[in-house]
N, C-alpha and C positions, 0 to 999 in steps of 0.2 A: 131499215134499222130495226125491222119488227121483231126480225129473225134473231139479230142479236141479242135484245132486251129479252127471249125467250130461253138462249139458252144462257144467259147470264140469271136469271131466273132458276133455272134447273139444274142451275152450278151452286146457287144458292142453298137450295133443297136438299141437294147431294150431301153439301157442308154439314148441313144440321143433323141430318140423319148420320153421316159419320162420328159425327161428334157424340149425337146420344145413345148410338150404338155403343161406342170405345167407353162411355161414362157408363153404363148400364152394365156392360160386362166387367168395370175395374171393380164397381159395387159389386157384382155378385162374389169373385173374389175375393174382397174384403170380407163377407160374410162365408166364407169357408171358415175363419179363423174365430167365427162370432158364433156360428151355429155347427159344429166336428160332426155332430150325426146325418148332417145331407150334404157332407163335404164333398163327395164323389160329384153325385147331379149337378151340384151347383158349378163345378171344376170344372165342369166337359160343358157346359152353359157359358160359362163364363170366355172358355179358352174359345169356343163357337165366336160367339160374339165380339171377342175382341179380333179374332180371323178376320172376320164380314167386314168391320168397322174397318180393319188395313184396307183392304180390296174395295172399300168404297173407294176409300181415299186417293188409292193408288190410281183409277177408274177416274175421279176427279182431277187431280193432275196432268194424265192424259188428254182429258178434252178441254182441260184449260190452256195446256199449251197451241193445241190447235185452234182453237178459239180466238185467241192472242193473235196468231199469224194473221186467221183468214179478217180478222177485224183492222190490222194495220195495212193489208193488202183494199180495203174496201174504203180507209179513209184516205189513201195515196188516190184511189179511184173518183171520191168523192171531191176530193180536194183539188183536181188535176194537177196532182205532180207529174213531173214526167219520171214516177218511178213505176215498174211493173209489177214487182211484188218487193217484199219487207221478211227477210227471214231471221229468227232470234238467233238461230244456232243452228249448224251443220246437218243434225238428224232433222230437220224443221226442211231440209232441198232437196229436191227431188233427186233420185238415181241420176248421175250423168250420162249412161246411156241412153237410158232415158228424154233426158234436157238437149243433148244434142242427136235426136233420133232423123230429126228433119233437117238438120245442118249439112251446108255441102262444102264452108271452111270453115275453120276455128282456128282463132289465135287466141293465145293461152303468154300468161307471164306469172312465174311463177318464186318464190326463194330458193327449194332443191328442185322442184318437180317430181317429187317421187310417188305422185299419185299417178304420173304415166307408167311408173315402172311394172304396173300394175298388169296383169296378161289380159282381163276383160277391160280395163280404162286403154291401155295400148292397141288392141283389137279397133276401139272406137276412132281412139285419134289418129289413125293410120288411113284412114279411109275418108279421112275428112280434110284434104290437103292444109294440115297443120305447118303453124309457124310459133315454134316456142321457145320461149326469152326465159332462160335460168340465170343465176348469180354464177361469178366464175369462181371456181373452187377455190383462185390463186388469191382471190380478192381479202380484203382487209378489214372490209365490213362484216363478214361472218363470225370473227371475233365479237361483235357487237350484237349481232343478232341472235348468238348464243345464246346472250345473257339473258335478254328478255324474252326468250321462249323455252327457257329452264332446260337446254340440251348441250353438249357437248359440241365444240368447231369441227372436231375429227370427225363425228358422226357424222352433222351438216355435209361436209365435205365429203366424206365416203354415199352418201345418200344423191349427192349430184352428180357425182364421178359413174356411181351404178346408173343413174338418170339416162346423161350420156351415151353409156353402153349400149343401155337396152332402144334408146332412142335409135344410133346409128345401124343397129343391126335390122330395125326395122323400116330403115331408109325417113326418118323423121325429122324435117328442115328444125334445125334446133340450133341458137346460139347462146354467147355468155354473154352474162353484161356483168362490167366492173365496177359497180356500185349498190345503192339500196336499191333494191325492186318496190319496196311501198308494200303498196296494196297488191295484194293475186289477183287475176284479173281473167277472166274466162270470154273473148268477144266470138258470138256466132255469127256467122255471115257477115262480116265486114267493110263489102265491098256489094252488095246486095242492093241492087234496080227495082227491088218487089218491096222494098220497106219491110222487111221481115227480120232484120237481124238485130241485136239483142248484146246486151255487158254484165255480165257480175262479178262483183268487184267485192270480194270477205277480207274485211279488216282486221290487219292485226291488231292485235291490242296485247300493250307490254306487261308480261308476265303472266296472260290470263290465260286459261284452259284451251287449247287447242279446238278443241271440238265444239267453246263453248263462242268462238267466233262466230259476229251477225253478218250477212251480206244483201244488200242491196243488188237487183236487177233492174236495169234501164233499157226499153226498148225503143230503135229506131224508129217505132211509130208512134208513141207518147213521149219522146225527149227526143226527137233528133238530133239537137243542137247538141246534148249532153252525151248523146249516143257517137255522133261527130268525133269530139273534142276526146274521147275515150280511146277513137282508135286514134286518132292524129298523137296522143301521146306513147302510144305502141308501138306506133310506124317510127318515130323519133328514138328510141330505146332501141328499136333493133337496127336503126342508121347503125347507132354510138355500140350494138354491141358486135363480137368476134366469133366465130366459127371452130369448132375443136377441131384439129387437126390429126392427132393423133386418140387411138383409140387408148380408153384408161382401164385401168386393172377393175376387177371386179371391186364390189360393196365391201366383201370379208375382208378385202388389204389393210394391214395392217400400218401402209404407209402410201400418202397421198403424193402418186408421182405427177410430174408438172406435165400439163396441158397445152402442147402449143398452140397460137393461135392466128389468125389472120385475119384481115380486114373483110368484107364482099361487096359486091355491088349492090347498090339498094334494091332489095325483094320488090319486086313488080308482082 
């Protein structure tokens, strides 16, 4: 904890020095209008200083956020939770290619999934004999889900339908399910004999900022039980969900044509 109390110390320091920067340069300002004959000097002083004084701050808020992370990631350690890390927000996770670079499955559930649609996130999940659980466009809950993620049903629905496309064009075991998906839910290795596999699960939260979503990581070898019970509720979702049958029009459509669907055999 030595480590911490050092740089919460030097976040300290940072604070003050930002602050009597920003006060020292509003002063010098203030005196442009008190002393007119060194109003130049003092202006390009003053606009300096109040510069510095952002960019400290700006500098501090950076290493505060990471600070934040790598301290709730150390009391999860310290405390033995079975959590593996503690993330505030989205830019706080690492690159997904990244995260799953050592992965040899991943199963994913998601609300569109339109972060596979993606050419380098599709690149990744194609090669990692993927199984992914999207909401079905025809569903009834997307009207609900709209609301509290401040978007449009048509969009949602044009965003799963493109999901879809790009998934089966790249041969991507993918079904719907007819109901709330929850939580997103990202499991590596699954089925893993080496204790290596891992869940992160980013919470929605109604009407808050997309990006400003936290997510929790559980790994198979500090939670197994919780790591277990993660995928046992995955495996149960993709029983209960359906298979797109037919391929759907592109994202730009203007009109959401129906998706037939069929039942399958349970994924082994």
């Amino acid at each position: 904890m030595a480590e911490e109390k050092n740089n919460i110390r030097l976040l300290s320091i940072i604070l003050i020095l930002s602050g009597g920067i920003l006060f020292l340069g509003y002063a010098l300002l203030y005196l442009t209008s008190v002393l007119p004959f060194i109003r130049d000097i003092i202006l390009q002083i003053g606009v300096m200083l109040l510069g510095a004084g952002a960019i400290q701050l700006a500098f501090q808020y950076s290493v505060e956020k990471s600070l934040v992370n790598d301290i709730s990631n150390k009391i999860c350690e310290t405390m033995k939770l079975p959590l593996e890390s503690f993330y505030e927000e989205r830019k706080a996770m690492p690159q997904l290619k990244d995260e799953l670079a050592e992965s040899s499955e991943v199963w994913a559930a998601w609300w569109t999934g339109s972060i596979i649609s993606r050419e380098d996130t599709l690149k990744v999940f194609s090669s990692k004999n993927p199984r992914i659980i999207i909401t079905n466009p025809e569903s009834l809950v997307l009207e609900e889900v709209a609301k509290i993620v401040h978007n449009n049903v048509t969009v949602l629905k044009q965003d799963i339908l493109f999901t879809i496309s790009k998934a089966q064009e790249s041969n991507i075991n993918l079904r719907l399910f007819n109901g709330s998906i929850g939580h997103s839910v990202i499991i590596s290795d699954p089925n893993s004999d080496r204790n290596k596999g891992w869940a992160r699960i980013e919470f929605l939260v109604p009407y808050g900022d997309v990006n400003a979503r936290p997510s929790i990581k559980v790994s198979q070898q500090k939670g197994n039980k919780t790591f277990q019970q993660i995928v046992k509720w995955h495996e149960t979702m993709w029983e209960e969900s359906v298979t797109p049958q037919s391929l759907p029009k592109s994202k730009e459509s203007d009109t959401t044509p129906d998706v037939t669907t069929q039942k399958k055999q349970r994924y082994k």
